[in-house]
N, C-alpha and C positions, 0 to 999 in steps of 0.2 A: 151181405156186404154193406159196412159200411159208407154212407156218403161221401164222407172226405176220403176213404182209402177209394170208391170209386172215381172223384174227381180226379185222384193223381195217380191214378194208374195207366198203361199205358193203350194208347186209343185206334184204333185200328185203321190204316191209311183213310178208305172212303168217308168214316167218318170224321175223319178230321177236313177233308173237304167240304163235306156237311155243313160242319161249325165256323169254317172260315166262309162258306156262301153267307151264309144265315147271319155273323159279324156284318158281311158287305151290305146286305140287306138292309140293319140296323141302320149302321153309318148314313148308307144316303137315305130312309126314311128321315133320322133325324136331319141331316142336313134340309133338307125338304119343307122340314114342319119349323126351321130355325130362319128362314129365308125371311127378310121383312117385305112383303109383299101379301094381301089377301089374295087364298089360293078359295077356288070354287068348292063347295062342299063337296061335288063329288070326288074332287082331286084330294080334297082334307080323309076323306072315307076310305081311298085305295091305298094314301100311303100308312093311312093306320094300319089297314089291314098287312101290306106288308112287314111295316114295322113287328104288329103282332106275330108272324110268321115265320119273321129272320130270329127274332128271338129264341122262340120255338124252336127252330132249326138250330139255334146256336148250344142252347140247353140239351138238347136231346143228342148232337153231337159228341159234345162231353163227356157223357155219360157213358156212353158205348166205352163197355171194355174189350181186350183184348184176352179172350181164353187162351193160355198155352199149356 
């Protein structure tokens, strides 16, 4: 299957909860990292790593098609 036919294909409910978590993830990472304030390194490290994760979460949601 091609990429674009599986980007717009249709996505099977839990994953599309998936990718909408994994959006929310993004968003307040970036909010996070957009704040003018010096945040602690350890604080700078977990919200990467969230960041990296919701992404992930968001990618991998997408993709999941629906067999019928």
């Amino acid at each position: 299957m091609e990429i674009i036919n599986r980007l717009t294909a249709p996505t099977p409910s839990f994953f599309q909860k998936v990718r909408n978590i994994g959006i929310l993830l993004t968003a307040i990472a970036s909010a996070v990292f957009g704040l003018p304030v010096a945040l602690p390194a350890f604080i700078s490290q977990l919200v990467g790593g969230v960041a990296i994760a919701g992404t992930v979460m968001a990618g991998l949601g997408q993709t999941a098609v629906k067999n019928e």
